[in-house]
PAMI-990325 format. One record per residue (C-alpha): residue number from 1; residue in three letters; chain; x, y, z. Coordinates in nm, 3 decimals, padded with zeros to 5 digits, m for minus. Each point is the difference from the previous one (the first is absolute). Layout:
PAMI-990325
 seq type mol       u       v       w
 NUM  ALA   A       X       Y       Z
...
END
This chain:
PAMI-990325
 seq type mol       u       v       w
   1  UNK   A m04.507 m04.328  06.390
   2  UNK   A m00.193 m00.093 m00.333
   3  UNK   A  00.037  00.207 m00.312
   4  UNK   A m00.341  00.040 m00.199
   5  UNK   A  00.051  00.074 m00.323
   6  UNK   A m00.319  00.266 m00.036
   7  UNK   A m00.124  00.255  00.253
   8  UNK   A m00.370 m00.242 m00.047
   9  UNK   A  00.190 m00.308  00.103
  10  UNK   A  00.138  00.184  00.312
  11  UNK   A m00.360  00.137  00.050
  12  UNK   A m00.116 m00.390  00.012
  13  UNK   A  00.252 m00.112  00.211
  14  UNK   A m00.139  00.257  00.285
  15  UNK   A m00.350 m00.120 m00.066
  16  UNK   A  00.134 m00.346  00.083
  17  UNK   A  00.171  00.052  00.277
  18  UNK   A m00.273  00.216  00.151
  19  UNK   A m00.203 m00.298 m00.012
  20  UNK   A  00.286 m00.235  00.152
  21  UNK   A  00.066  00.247  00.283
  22  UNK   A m00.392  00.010  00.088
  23  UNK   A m00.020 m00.374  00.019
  24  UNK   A  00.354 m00.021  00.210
  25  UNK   A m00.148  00.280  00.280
  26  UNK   A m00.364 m00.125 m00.028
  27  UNK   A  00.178 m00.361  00.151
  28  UNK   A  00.078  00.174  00.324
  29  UNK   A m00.248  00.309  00.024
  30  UNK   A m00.351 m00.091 m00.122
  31  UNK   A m00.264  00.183 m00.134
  32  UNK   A  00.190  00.336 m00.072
  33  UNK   A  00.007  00.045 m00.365
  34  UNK   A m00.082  00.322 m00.007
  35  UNK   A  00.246  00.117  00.208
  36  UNK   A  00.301 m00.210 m00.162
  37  UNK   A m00.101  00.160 m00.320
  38  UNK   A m00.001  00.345  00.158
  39  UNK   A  00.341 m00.063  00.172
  40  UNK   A  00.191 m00.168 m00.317
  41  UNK   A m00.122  00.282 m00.203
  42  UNK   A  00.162  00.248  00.264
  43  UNK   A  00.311 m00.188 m00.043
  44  UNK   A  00.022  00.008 m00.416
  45  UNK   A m00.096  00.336  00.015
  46  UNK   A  00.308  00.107  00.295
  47  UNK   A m00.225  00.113  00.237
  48  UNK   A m00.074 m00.072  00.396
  49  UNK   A m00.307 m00.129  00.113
  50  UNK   A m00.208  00.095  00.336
  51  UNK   A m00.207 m00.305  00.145
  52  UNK   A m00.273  00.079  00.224
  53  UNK   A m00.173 m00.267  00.173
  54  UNK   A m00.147 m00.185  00.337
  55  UNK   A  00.263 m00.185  00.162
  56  UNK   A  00.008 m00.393 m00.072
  57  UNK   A m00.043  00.057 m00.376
  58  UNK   A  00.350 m00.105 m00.106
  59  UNK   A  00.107  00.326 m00.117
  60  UNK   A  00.360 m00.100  00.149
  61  UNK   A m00.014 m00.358 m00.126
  62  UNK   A m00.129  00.123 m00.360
  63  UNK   A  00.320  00.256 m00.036
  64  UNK   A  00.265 m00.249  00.166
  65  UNK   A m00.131 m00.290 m00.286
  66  UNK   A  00.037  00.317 m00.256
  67  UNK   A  00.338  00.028  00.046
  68  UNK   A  00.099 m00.371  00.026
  69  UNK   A m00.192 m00.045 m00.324
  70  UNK   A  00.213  00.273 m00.149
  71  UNK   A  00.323 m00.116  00.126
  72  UNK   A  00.062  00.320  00.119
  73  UNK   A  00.176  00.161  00.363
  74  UNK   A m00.281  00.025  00.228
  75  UNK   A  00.016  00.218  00.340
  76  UNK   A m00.256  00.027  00.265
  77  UNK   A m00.028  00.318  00.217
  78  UNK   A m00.246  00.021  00.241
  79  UNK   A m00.064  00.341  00.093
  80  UNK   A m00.070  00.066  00.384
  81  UNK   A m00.018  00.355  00.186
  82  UNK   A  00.372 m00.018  00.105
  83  UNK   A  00.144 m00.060 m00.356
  84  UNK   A  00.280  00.230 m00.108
  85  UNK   A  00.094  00.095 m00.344
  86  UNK   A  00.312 m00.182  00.032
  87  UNK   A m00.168 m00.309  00.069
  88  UNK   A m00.112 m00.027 m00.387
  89  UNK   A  00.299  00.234 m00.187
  90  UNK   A  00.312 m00.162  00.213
  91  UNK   A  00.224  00.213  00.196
  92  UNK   A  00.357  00.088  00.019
  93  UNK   A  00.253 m00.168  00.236
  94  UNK   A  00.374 m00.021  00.134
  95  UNK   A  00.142 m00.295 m00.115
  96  UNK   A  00.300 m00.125  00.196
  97  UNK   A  00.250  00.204 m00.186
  98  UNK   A m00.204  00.287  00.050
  99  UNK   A m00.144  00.079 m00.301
 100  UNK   A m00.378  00.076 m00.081
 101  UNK   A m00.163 m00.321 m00.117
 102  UNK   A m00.373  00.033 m00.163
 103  UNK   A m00.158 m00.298  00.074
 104  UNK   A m00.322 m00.045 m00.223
 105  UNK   A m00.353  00.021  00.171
 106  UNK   A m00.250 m00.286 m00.137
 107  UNK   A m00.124  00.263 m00.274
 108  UNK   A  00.293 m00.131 m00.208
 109  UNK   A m00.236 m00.264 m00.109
 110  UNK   A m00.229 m00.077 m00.343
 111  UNK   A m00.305 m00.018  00.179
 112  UNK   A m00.074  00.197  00.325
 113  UNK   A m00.265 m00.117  00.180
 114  UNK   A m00.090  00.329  00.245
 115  UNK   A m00.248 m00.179  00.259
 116  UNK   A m00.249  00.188  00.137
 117  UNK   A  00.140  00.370 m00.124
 118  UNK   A m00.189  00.192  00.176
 119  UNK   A  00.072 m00.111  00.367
 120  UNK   A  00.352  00.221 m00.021
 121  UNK   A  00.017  00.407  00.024
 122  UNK   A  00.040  00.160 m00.295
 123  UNK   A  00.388  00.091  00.002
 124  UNK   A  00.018 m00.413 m00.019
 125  UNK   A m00.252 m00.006 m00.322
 126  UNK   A  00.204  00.262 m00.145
 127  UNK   A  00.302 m00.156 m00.067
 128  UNK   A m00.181 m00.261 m00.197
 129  UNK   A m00.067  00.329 m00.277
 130  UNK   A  00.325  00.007 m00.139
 131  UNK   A  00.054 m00.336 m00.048
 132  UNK   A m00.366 m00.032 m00.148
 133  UNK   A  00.046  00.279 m00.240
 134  UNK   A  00.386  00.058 m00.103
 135  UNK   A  00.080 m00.346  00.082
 136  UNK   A  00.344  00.063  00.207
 137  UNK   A  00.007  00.098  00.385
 138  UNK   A  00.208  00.271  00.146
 139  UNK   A  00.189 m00.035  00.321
 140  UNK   A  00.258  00.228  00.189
 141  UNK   A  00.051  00.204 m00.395
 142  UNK   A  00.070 m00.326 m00.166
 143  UNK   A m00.288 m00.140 m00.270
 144  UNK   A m00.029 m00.370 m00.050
 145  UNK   A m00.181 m00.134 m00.260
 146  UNK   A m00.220 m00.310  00.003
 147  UNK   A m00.002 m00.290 m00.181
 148  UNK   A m00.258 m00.044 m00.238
 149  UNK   A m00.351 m00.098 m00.068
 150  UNK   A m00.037  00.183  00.334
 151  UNK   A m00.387 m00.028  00.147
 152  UNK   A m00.146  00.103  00.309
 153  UNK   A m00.321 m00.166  00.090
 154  UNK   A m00.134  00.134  00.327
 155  UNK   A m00.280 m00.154  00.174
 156  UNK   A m00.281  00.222  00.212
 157  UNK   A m00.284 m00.125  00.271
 158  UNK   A m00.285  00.211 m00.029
 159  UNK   A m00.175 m00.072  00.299
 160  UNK   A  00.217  00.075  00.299
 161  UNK   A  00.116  00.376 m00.008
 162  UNK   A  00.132  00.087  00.336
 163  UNK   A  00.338  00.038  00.026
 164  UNK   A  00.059  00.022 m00.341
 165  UNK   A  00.141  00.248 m00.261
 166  UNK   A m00.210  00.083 m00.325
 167  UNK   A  00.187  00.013 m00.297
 168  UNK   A  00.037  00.318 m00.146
 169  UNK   A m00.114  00.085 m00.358
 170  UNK   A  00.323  00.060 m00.156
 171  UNK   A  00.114 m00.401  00.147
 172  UNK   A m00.335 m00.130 m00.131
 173  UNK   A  00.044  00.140 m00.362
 174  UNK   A  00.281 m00.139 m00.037
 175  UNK   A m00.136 m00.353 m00.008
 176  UNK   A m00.171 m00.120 m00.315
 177  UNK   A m00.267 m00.176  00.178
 178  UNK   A m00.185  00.007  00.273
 179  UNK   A m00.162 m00.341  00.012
 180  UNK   A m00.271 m00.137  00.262
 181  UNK   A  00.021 m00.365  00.116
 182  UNK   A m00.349 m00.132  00.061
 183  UNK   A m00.143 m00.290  00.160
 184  UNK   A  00.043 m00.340 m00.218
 185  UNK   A m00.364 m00.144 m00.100
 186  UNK   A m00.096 m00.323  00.180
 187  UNK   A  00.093 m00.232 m00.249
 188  UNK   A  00.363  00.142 m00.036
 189  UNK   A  00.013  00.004  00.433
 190  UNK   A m00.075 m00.352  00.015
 191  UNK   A  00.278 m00.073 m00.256
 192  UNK   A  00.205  00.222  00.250
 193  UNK   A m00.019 m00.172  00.299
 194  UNK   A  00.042 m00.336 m00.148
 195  UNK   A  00.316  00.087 m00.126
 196  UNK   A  00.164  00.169  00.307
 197  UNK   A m00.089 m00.223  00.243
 198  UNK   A  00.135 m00.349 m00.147
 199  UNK   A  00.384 m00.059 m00.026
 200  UNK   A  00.059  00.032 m00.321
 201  UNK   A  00.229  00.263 m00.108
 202  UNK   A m00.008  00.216 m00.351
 203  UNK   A  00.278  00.046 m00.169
 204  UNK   A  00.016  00.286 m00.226
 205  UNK   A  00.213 m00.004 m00.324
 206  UNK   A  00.200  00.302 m00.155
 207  UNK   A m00.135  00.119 m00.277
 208  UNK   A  00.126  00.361 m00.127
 209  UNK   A  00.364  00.101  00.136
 210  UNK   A  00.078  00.399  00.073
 211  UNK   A  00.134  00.043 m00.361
 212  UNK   A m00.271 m00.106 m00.176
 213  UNK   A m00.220  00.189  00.215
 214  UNK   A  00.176  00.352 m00.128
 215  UNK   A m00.061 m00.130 m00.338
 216  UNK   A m00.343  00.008  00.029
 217  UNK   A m00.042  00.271  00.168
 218  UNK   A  00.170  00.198 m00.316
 219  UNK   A m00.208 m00.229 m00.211
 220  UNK   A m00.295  00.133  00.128
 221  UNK   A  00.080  00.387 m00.009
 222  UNK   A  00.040 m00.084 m00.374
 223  UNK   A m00.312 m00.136 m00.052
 224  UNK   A m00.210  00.226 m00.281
 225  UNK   A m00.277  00.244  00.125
 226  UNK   A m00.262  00.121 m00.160
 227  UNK   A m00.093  00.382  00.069
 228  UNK   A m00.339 m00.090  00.079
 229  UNK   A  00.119 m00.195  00.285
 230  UNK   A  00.233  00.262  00.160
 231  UNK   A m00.248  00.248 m00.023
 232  UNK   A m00.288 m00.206  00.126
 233  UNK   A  00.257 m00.032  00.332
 234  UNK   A  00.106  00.340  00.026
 235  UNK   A m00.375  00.120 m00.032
 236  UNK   A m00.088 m00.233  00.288
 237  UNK   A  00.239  00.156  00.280
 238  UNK   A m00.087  00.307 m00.143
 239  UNK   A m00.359 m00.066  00.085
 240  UNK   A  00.116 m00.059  00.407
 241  UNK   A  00.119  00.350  00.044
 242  UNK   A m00.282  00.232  00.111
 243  UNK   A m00.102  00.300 m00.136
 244  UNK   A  00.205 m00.030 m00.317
 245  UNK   A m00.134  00.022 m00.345
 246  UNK   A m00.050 m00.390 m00.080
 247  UNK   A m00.126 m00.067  00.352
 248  UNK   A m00.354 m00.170  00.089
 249  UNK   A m00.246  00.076  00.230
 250  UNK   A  00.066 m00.314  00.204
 251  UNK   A  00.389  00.140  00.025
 252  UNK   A m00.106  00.362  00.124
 253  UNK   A m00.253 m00.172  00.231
 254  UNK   A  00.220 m00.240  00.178
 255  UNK   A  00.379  00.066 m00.057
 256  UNK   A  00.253  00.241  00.133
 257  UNK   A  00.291 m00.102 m00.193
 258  UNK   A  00.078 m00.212 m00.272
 259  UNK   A  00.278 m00.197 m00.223
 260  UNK   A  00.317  00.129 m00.093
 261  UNK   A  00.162 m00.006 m00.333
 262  UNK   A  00.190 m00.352  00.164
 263  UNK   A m00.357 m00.142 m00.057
 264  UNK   A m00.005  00.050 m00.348
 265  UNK   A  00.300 m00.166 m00.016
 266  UNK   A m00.052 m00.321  00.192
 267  UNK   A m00.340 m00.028 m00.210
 268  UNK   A  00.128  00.003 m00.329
 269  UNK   A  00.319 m00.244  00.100
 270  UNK   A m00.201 m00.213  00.200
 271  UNK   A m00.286 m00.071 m00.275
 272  UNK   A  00.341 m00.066 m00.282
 273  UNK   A  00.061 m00.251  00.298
 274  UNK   A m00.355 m00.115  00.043
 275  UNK   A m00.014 m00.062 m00.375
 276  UNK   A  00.280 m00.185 m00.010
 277  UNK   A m00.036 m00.247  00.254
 278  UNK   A m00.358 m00.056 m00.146
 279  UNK   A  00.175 m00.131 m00.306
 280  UNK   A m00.111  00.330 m00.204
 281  UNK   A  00.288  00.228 m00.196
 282  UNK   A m00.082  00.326  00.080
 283  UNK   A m00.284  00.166  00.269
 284  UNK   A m00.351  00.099 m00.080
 285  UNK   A m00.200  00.199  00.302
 286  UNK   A m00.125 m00.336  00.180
 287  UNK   A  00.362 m00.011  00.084
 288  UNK   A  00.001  00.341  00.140
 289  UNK   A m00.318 m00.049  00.179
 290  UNK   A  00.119 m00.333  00.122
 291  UNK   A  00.249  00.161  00.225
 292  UNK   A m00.161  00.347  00.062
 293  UNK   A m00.105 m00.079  00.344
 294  UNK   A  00.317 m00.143  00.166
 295  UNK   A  00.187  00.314 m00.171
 296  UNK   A m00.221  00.270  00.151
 297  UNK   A m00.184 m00.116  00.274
 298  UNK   A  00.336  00.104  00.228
 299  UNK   A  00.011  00.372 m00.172
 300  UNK   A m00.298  00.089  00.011
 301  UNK   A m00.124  00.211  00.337
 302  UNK   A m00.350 m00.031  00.119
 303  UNK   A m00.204  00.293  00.113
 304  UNK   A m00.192  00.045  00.329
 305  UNK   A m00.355 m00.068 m00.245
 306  UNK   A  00.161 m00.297 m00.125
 307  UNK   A  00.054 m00.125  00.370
 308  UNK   A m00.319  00.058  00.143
 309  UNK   A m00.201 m00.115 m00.325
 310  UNK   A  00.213 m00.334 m00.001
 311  UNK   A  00.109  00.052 m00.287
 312  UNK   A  00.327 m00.237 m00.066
 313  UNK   A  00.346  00.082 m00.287
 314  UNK   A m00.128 m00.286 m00.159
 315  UNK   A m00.305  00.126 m00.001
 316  UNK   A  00.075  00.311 m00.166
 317  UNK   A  00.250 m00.175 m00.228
 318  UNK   A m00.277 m00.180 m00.159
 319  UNK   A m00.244  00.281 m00.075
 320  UNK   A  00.322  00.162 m00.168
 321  UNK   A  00.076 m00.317 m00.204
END
């Protein structure tokens, strides 16, 4: 791993190979900035990312090239109705003297790909908390702890909802973002299908390993804040929760619940993040606002009003911004 000599060299570095890890994804998935931003500043900031989108718009391709670009362990789960918690934490066996034997589930990975979360029952989604929040699974009394960076990047399709198992809250707030995959613009879906249907095959390079990664991310946490900043975030998921003090009239019209204290949180790290990978040393509110919706939109509970006026998160997000 390279040794900068100043925390502003270190500070570049990340800038730089923001920029070379956008170019090296943007080779296979096209026309998804946005999102690559969103889900590299997840990563830097050590925090799991929910991807909600139609099917065919490479959410699976754009998280497998993530992790080949990061040169990190990458497992795929695909979550169905009959998976069992075992199927993700490992279980225990007799080995041929006899003796329990834990054998690993494909959560002992870097980078978790859960497919389609929400098609399993909750007791399966469940035993993805642990390992989300304390990092370690428990089986049969016996903690195991996982190797590190650790993300979980769980993909959702919002259209079909039979047979399938909402998340519930205290699963959602535990991911940093919740961030929607729209359809590419013409231009970009042109270059799209011109690249998938020849023969020629794109070979990503490595460009950050695991250990630089969880420099970073400690980089970032130390990354000056101004107390303008941290109060202009904490005021703003103050403003979601109805009926309280610093709450709008658009929040006591539409909303039954708001953000957490997590919120907060995620804002303020994400925006040192933001700021950062913009090439700036420290985060002004543009960088908090930058990321406000993909940090609330999934904490925030609509009212019955807000339903039948069509009234959207985002849409409410952006009066309060």
């Amino acid at each position: 791993m390279t040794e900068y000599n100043t925390e502003v060299d270190a500070a570049n570095a990340l800038h730089q190979y923001y920029q070379k890890l956008n170019d090296e994804i943007s080779r296979v998935v096209i026309g998804q900035e946005e999102v690559i931003r969103l889900l590299l500043t997840s990563i830097f900031c050590q925090g799991h990312c929910l991807l909600v989108g139609v099917p065919g718009l490479a959410k699976t391709l754009l998280i497998h090239t993530l992790a080949s670009v990061l040169d990190l362990k990458f497992s795929r789960i695909q979550f169905t109705p009959d998976l069992m918690p075992s199927d993700i934490l490992g279980a225990e066996t007799l080995d041929k003297d006899r003796n329990f034997k834990f054998i690993k589930g494909p959560v002992f990975a870097n980078i978790i790909l859960a497919d389609e979360i929400n098609r399993t029952p909750p007791k399966t989604q469940a035993a993805l908390l642990e390992s989300m929040q304390e990092y370690a699974v428990t089986v049969a009394g016996q903690k195991y702890d996982l190797d590190k960076p650790f993300f979980v990047l769980a993909t959702q399709n919002p259209i079909e909802q039979e047979g399938t198992y909402p998340l519930p809250e205290a699963q959602l707030d535990r991911f940093m973002f919740n961030v929607l995959l729209n359809y590419p613009a013409y231009d970009k879906e042109l270059d799209i299908v011109r690249s998938t249907t020849s023969d020629e095959e794109v070979v990503t390079q490595h460009v950050l390993s695991g250990e630089e990664i969880t420099y970073f991310q400690h980089l970032v946490r130390r990354v000056p804040v101004t107390d303008n900043v941290v109060e202009y975030a904490v005021s703003l998921v103050h403003k979601t929760r109805p009926f309280t003090d610093r709450a709008p009239d658009v929040t006591n019209e539409y909303l039954e619940w708001g953000a957490g204290p997590r919120a907060s949180q995620f804002l303020v790290l994400g925006a040192k993040c933001n700021a950062l990978l913009n090439g700036k040393y420290a985060p002004d509110i543009e960088d908090v606002q930058a990321i406000a919706k993909p940090t609330l939109r999934h904490r925030l509970v609509r009212n019955f009003k807000a339903e039948a006026d069509g009234i959207s998160i985002d849409n409410i997000i952006e009066k309060l911004l």
